[in-house]
N, C-alpha and C positions, 0 to 999 in steps of 0.2 A: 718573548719578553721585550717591551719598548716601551721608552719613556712615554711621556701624554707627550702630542694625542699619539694615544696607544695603537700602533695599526692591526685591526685584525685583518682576517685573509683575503685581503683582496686590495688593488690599488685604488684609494684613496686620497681625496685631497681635502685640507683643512686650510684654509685661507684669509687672507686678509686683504683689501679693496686698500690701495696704496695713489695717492693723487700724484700727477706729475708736479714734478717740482718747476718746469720751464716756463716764465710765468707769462709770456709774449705770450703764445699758444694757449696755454690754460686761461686766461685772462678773460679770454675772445670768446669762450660757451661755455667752458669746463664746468667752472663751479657754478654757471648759472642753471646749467642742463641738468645737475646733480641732484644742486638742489630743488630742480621742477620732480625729478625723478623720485626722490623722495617725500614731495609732496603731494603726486600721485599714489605712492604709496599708500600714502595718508590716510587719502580720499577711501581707497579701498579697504580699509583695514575693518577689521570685525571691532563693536562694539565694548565700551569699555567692561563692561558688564560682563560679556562675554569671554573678552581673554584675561581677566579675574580669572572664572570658571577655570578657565583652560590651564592656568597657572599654577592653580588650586589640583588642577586633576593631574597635573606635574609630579605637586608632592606626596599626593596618596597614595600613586602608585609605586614613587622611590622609597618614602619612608612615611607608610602607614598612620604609623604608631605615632608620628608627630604632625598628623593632618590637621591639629585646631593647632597647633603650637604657633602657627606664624598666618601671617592677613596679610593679604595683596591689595596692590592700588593701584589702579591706570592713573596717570596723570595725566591727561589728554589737552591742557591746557598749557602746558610748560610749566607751570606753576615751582616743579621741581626741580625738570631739568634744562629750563632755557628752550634754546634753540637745537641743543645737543640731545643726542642719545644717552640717556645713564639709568641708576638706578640708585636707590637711598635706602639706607637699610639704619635701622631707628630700633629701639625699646619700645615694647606698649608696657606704658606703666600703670598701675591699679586694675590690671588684670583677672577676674573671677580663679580662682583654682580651676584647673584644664582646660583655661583660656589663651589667648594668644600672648607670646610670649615677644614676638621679633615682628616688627611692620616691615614691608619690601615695599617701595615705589617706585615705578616705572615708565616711559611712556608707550610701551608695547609688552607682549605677555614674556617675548624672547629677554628681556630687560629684569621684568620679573624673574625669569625662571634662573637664567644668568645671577641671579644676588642670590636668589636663594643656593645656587651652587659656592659663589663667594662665601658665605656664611659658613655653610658648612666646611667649606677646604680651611677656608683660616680660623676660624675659629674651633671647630669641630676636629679637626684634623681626620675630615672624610676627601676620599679619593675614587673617583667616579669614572670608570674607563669604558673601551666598549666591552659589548657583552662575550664577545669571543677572547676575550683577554683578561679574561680573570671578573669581569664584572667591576661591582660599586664595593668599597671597605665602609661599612656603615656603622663599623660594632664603636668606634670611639665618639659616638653622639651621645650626650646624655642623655638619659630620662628625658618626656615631658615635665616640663617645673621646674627644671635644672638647667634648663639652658641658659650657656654664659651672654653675658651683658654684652653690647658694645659700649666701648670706652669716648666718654662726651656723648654731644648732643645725636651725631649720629655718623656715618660713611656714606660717603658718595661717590661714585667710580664713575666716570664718564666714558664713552667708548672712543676709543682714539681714532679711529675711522667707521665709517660710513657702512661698509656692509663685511659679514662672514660668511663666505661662499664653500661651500662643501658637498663632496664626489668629484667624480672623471663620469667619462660616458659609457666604459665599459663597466663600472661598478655594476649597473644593471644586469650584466650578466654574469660578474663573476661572484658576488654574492647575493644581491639582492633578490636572484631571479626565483627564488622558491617560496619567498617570504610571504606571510598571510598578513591579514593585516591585525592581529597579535604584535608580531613580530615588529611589523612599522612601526606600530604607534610605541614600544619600546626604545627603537632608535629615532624617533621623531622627539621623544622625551628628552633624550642624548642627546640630539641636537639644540634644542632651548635649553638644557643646563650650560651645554657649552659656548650659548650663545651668537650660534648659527642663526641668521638671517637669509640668509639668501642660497636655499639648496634647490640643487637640480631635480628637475621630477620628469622623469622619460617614462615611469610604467604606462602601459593601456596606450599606446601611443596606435599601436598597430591596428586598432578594432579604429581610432580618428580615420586613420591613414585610407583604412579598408572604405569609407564613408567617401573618402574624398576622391579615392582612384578612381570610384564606381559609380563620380559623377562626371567619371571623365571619358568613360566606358568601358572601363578593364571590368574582366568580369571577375569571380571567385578563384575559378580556375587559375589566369592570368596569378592573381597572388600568390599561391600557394606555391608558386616558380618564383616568387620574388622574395616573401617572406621566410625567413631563418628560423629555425628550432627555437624555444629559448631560453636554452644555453646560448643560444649563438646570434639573439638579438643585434646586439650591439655593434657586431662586424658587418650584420647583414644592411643594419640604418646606417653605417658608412662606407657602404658599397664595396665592401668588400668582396662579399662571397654571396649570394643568392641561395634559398631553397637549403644549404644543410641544415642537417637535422629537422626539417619540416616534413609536413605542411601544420599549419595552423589550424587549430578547431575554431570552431566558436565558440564555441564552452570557454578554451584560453583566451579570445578576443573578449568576448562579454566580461568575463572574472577578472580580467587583468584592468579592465576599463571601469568595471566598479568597485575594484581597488584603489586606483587612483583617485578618483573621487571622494574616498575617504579620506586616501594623504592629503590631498590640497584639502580637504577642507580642516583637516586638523592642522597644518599649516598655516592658514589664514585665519583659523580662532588664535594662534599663537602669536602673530602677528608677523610670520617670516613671508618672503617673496618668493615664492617658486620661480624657477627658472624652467622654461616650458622649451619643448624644442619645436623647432622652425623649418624650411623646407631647404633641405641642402643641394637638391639639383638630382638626388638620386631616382631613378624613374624604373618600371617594370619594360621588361621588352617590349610590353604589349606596344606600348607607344610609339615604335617605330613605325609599324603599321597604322594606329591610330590615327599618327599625325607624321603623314612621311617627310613635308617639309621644316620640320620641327629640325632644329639643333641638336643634335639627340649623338652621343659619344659612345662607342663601345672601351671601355676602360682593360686595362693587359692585367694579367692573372696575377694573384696573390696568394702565392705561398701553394697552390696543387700541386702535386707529383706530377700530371703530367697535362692540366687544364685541361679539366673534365666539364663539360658546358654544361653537364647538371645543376652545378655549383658555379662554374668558372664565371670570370669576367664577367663584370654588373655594365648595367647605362648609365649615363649622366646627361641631364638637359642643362647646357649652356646657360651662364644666367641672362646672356646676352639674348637670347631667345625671349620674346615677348609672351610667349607662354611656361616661361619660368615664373613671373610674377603673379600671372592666372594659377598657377598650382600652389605657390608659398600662400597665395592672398587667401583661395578659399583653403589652405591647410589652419591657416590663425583663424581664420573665423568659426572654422568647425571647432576648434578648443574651444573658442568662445561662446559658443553654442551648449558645448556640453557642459563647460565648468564654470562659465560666466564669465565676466569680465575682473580678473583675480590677479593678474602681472601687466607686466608691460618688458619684463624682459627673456628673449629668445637665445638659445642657442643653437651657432646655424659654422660649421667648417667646411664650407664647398672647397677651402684650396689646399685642406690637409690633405696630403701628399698625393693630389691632386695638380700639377706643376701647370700653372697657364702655358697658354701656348705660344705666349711672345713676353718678353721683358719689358714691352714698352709701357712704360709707368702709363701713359694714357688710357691703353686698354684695362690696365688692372684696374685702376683709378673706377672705370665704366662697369667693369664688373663685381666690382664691391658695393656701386649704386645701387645695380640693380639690386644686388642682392638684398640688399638693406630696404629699398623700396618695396619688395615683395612682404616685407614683415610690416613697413608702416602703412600700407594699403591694407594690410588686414587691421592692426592698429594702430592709429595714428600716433602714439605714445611709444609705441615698439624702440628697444634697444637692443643692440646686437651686442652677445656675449659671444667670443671668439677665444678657441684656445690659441695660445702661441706656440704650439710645439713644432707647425711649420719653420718659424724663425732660426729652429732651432736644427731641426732633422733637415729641413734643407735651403742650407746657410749661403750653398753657393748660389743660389737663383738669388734671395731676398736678403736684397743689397740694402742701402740706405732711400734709393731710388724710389726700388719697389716695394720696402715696409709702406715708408709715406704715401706712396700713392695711395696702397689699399686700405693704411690708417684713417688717409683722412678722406677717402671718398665721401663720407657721412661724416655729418655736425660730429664736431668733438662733444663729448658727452654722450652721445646716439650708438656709442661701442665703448665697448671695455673688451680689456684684452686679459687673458688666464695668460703669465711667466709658467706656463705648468711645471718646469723643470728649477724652478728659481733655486731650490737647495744645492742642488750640483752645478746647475749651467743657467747662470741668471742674464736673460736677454737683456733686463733693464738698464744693466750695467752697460751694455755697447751699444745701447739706442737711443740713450739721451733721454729713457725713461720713455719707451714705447712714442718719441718725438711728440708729448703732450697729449697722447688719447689716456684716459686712465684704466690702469692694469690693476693689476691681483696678482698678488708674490705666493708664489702654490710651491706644493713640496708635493712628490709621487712617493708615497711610501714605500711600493712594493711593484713588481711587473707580475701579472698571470699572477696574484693571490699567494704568489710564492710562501712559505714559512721561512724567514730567516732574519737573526737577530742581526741588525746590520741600523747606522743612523751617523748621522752628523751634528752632535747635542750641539753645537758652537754656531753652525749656520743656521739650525734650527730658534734656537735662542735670539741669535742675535741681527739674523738674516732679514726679517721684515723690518726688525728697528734700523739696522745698515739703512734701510732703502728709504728710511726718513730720518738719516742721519739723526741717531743717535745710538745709546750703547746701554747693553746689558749685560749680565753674567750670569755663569753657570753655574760653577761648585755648592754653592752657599744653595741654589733652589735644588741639587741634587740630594739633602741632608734630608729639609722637607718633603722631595718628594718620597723619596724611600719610608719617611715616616709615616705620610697619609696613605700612600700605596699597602702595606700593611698593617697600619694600626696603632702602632709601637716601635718605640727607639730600639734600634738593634747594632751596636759597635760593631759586628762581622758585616753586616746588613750593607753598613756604610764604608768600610772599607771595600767590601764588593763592588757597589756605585762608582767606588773611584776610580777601579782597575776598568771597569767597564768603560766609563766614561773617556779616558787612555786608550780602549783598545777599539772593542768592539762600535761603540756609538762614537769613533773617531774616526770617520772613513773622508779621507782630504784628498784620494789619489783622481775624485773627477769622475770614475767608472760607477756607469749605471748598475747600482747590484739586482741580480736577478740569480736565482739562486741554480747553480747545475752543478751540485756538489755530486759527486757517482753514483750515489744510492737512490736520486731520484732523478737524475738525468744520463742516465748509462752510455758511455759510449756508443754508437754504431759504428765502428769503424773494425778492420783487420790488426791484429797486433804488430804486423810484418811494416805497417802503416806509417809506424814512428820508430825511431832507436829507441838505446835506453836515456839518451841523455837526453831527447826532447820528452820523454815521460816527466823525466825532471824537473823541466824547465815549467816550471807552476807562472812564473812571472810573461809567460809567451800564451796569449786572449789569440786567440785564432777566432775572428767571428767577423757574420757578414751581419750587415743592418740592418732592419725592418722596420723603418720609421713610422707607417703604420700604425704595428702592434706595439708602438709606445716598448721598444725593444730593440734586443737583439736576439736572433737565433745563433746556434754554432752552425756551426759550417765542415768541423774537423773534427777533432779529440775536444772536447766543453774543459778550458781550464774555469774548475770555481777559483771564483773570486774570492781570495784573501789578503786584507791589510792590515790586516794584527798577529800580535804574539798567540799564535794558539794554548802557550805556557802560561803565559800573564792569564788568559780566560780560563785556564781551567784554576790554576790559584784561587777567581772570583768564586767558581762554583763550589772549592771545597770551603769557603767562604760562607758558600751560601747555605753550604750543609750545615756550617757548627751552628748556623741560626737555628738550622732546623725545630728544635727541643722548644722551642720559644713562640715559632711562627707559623708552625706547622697546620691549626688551624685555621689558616688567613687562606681563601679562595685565590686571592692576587699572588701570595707567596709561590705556592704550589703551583702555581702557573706556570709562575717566572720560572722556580726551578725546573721542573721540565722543560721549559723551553733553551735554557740554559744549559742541561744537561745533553738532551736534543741536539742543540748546534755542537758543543764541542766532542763526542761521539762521532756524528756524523764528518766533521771534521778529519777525524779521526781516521775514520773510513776512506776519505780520499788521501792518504798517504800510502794503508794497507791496499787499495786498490793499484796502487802505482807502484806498490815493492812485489805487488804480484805480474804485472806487467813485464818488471826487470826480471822475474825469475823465467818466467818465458822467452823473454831473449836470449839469458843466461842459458838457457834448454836445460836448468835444474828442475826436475819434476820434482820431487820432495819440494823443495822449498816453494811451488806453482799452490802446489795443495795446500800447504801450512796455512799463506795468505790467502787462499779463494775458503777455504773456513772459517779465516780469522774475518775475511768481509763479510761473510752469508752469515756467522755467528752474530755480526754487528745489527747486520738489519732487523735478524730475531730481537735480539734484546732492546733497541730502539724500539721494535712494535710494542713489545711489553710495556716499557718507557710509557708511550705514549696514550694507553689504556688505561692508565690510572688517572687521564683528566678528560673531561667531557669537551675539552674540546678542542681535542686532537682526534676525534674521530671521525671516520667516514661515515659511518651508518647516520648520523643525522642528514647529512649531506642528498645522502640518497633515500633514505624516507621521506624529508619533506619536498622531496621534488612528486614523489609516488603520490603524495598527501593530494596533489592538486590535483590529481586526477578524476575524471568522473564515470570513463571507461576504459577494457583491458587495455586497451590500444593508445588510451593515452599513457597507461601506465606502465604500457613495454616503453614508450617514445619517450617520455620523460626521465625514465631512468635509464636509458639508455645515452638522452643529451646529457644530462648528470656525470656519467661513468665516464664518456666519450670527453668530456673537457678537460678534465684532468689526467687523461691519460693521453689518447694520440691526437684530442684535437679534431685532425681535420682529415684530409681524405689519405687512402693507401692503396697502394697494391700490393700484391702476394709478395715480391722484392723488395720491397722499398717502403720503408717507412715516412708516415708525414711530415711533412717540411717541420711543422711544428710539435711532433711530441713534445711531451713534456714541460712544453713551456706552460703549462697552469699546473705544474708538479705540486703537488701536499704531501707534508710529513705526518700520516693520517694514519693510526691505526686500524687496519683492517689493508689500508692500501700495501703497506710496505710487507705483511705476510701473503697478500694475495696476489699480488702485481709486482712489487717489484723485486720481493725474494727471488720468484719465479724468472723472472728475467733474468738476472744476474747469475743465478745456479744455472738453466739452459747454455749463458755462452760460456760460464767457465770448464762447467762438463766439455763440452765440444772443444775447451780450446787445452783443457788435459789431453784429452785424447788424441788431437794433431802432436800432443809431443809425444806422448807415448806410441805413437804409429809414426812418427818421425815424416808426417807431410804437412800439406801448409794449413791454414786453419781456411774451412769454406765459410765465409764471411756468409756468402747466399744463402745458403743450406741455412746454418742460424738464424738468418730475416726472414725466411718462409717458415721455420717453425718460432718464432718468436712473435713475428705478425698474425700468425693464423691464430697463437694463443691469446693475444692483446683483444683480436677482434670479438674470440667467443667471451672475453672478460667482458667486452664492453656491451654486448647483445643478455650477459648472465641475470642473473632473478635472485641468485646466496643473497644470506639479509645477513647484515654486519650490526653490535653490539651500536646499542644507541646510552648506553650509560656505561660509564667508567668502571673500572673494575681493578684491585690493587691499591696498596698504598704508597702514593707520590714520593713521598720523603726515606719509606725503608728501600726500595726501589732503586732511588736514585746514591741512595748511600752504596746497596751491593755495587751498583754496576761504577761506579769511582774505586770503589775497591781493588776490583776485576782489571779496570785500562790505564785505572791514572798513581795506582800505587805505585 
């Protein structure tokens, strides 16, 4: 349950393209590069005619029933909105009966599609989220024929900046990666309602890639050592890790590549910019051999038990290598070849956590050239889209020195920079505004797809308008949202919002939430490990960093993170029961309350897990047992929980990975990348668990009966029985039979329910009764 934009399970970015205010700097290309950039846009945009169409197939598919209701209009001339981006939304008056009712005007279809969302949120009081969160509230639209008026001549909403940028890079593998293209063209819809211009499009990247390596002379072979599962895309394109989860069909290479081709071109009937990726230096071994006097880096291992070269340690070609440019140059042009001449801007991170090898701003300065050069050799127009989470994860290299250098290596305007962390840890603020390149104020909803209700409604709110100084508020839009989001004024509804808004979506303490609350992040560790008083100590984060994975792992005993009254949130939820009678059937209601019930439960569970811990030191067996049933009983009734909404479960999860297949063997490898993400990730031994379990944990039904009950009953059995045989608990003994059961889960074929089963609201009423009476 999260306010708009609603994050479903996976990390996410919604953004906003923010100008430097420094105006010496900006002065000198900014705005004149910006506005070339958008005037290239221009150039490229699908015809008006066309994203009509597109606008038109917007609304059919959201709301049917009112497809003649309203008329779309390019205005391709300015005629309505100037030099600005907006949209105008009018009366058609003297209308036939089931005729158009509302005119939208635009100068592109995302403009369009964007009013016709305005219309219905304010007027309509429809609320429209992603589809893993409950979906669209569509029931308070009128009739056709009944649609309300606007007030005067007409509304005209200009957009307050220049572009909306949306995803991360690993989005592509943590949800996107099963997706058909049904599925896209649903969240592609989501995107133009919300007014997304500018999203990243990395599918089919790999079957380019495959074209380009093999004009360099890596053969098949050679790939299938370089390219990742995919699940495991994303780490593999940032040199992470090589080969898990692979090798690559061509079935996947082709299907994946005439997918994309879809996206962008439903993108560019819409009038959005894809963001196309670019060449970040990352190379297959083959290339040492290929070209031995090449630049060519063996990069140090990330996150293996024990750096296994199957997987371990990727290459990297310098970009100061003359045949760095040769590989980025013919990498854009092969885009260009397949999907035509469609953007102009790249996303390319050679320094994410990636550390140069000197601080001398000259060299950085040299190698952000090149780098930039490798993209405008392929197009002359090329822009470099760069995240900043370097800035951020490592603060101590990039000083004031070495931002600027690698800022301004290229024309200001020729980059833009992603604040990816702006909500919590805003670079702009101690860089003078990225020193005049222009940025994007991003928020990261979630790490590893986590489930957990967690947000900062006040930096959210007010966070992009801060960074062009000025100011807005919350309470008053919490009233409305709660309205559109279910359909109907609800007095518990709203007092709920408010406690939430207080507790849970108040999180100021600065800490990355990522969720390792016990139930899906279990301890590894010995009991003997910790006293009872550091059990207690919830406020003591034992954790080492992975800048990386846009993370953190535990390192020790995983404290979750808690910054609220866990009392105040469950007040919200019996709150949100008495609505029940009322709201009950709202798709978004039912959501939320499970989701709501879900976190404070599970909650719940890491207290019972840690009063079972003290009974262990205490060497009370009675009271070991009391709590290790009172936990395993929690995780049973959370699965139930979670069975009565479609989407909290696994089994879609893992069918539509099956779905893509086309034989047995992609359909063991597929769902095996599937099972293997959300549970240990990455590689193990018999001992020793993956560096990263659990960090892409789901509160999934099917998972928490199948995996992680299992889990949690195996160490507590064994660690009754050390106290009842009065010897120490074999911490090994338990990781050799808890790994050897994790691995045949993730190798297993069981088919899990793919529709909801149970009612949400009588459900969530018993199990309040049961913990929080």
């Amino acid at each position: 349950m999260r306010p708009p934009p609603s994050p479903p399970l996976l990390p996410l970015l919604l953004l906003l393209v923010l100008l430097p205010s420094p105006p010496a700097v900006a002065a000198a290309a900014g705005p004149t590069s910006l506005e070339a950039l958008r005037a290239a846009a221009g150039r490229r945009a699908a015809s008006p005619a066309t994203q009509e169409r597109a606008a038109a197939g917007v609304l059919r598919r959201l709301l049917p029933s009112h497809a003649l209701s309203f008329r779309f209009q390019i205005d391709p001339k300015g005629g309505v909105c100037g030099d600005s981006s907006c949209f105008r939304i009018s009366n058609v008056d003297g209308s036939s009966k089931g005729g158009a009712e509302i005119l939208i005007q635009g100068n592109t279809a995302v403009e369009l599609a964007s009013g016709l969302h305005w219309y219905l949120k304010y007027w309509c009081g429809v609320h429209i989220s992603w589809d893993k969160t409950g979906g669209a509230q569509l029931a308070s639209v009128p009739s056709p024929g009944s649609l309300p008026r606007v007030k005067g001549t007409a509304v005209k909403v200009e957009r307050p900046v220049p572009w909306n940028y949306y995803q991360n890079v690993v989005t592509s593998s943590y949800s996107f990666v099963w997706w058909d293209w049904r599925r896209w063209e649903k969240e592609i819809d989501w995107m133009a309602l919300q007014g997304i211009n500018l999203p990243l499009a990395f599918t089919g990247q790999e079957a380019v890639w495959q074209k380009v390596f093999k004009s360099f002379n890596v053969t098949d072979r050679d790939l299938d050592d370089f390219f990742g599962g995919p699940a495991f895309l994303a780490w593999a394109r940032m040199g992470n890790l090589h080969a898990w989860g692979g090798p690559l069909s061509q079935n996947w290479l082709d299907q994946q590549l005439a997918l994309q081709k879809k996206i962008l071109s439903r993108m560019i009937e819409l009038g959005m910019v894809p963001v196309l990726p670019s060449f970040s230096g990352n190379v297959p071994v083959a290339f040492k051999k290929l070209f031995p006097s090449a630049s060519i880096t063996r990069l140090g291992e990330w996150n293996t038990v024990d750096g296994n070269p199957r997987w371990c340690c990727t290459y990297i070609l310098d970009p100061s290598d003359a045949l760095f440019i040769d590989v980025g140059q013919a990498f854009i042009k092969q885009q260009m070849k397949e999907y035509g001449d469609i953007t102009s801007i790249y996303n390319c991170d050679t320094f994410n956590e990636n550390t140069p090898p000197t601080n001398e701003p000259a060299y950085i300065s040299s190698l952000g050239s090149a780098i930039y050069q490798a993209m405008s050799r392929g197009n002359k127009d090329a822009v470099w889209l760069m995240q900043g989470w370097l800035f951020y994860s490592d603060a101590a290299f990039w000083k004031e020195s070495q931002m600027k250098a690698l800022l301004h290596s290229v024309p200001i305007g020729k980059m833009m920079v992603l604040d990816l962390f702006a909500d919590v840890k805003p670079i702009w603020q101690t860089s003078s505004q990225f020193y005049g390149v222009p940025y994007i104020w991003c928020m990261l909803h979630n790490f590893g797809g986590n489930i957990e209700m967690y947000g900062v409604l006040d930096s959210i709110s007010s966070g992009p308008i801060d960074a062009r100084t000025s100011y807005n508020s919350t309470m008053d839009w919490l009233k409305s949202y709660s309205y559109r989001r279910y359909g109907q004024s609800n007095v518990e509804i709203q007092k709920a919002w408010a406690i939430l808004y207080h507790t849970i979506y108040n999180c100021t303490d600065g800490i990355a939430d990522h969720n390792r609350d016990y139930i899906v992040e279990f301890p590894d560790i010995s009991p003997s490990s910790f006293s009872s008083q550091y059990s207690k100590g919830r406020s003591i984060s034992v954790v080492r960093k992975h800048p990386r994975f846009l993370g953190e792992v535990s390192a020790s005993l995983p404290q979750p993170h808690l910054w609220y009254s866990t009392a105040e949130a469950v007040k919200s939820l019996e709150l949100f029961l008495k609505a029940g009678d009322d709201l009950s059937e709202s798709l978004t209601y039912r959501y939320d309350l499970v989701d709501l019930a879900r976190q404070s439960l599970s909650k719940l569970a890491n207290k019972v897990y840690l009063d079972a811990m003290d009974s262990y030191q205490m060497r009370d067996s009675s009271d070991l047992n009391f709590h290790t049933k009172k936990f395993l009983e929690v995780i049973m009734d959370i699965e139930t929980l979670l069975a009565s909404d479609d989407n909290f479960l696994l089994g879609p999860w893992l069918e539509t990975a099956k779905s893509l297949a086309t034989t047995e063997d992609e359909r063991k490898q597929y769902e095996w990348n599937a099972r293997t993400q959300v549970t240990m990730w990455y590689d193990d031994t018999k001992t020793e668990q993956s560096k990263l379990h659990d960090y892409a944990n789901k509160f999934w039904s099917g998972l928490l009966k199948s995996y992680y009950h299992p889990r949690a009953s195996k160490y507590f059995t064994r660690l009754s029985r050390s106290l009842q045989e009065n010897r120490s608990f074999q911490l090994e003994e338990w990781r050799r039979d808890w790994i050897s059961y994790s691995n045949e889960w993730q190798s297993g074929k069981e088919l899990y329910p793919v529709k909801a089963t149970g009612d949400a609201l009588a459900i969530s009423r018993s199990l309040f009764a049961k913990y929080f009476r």
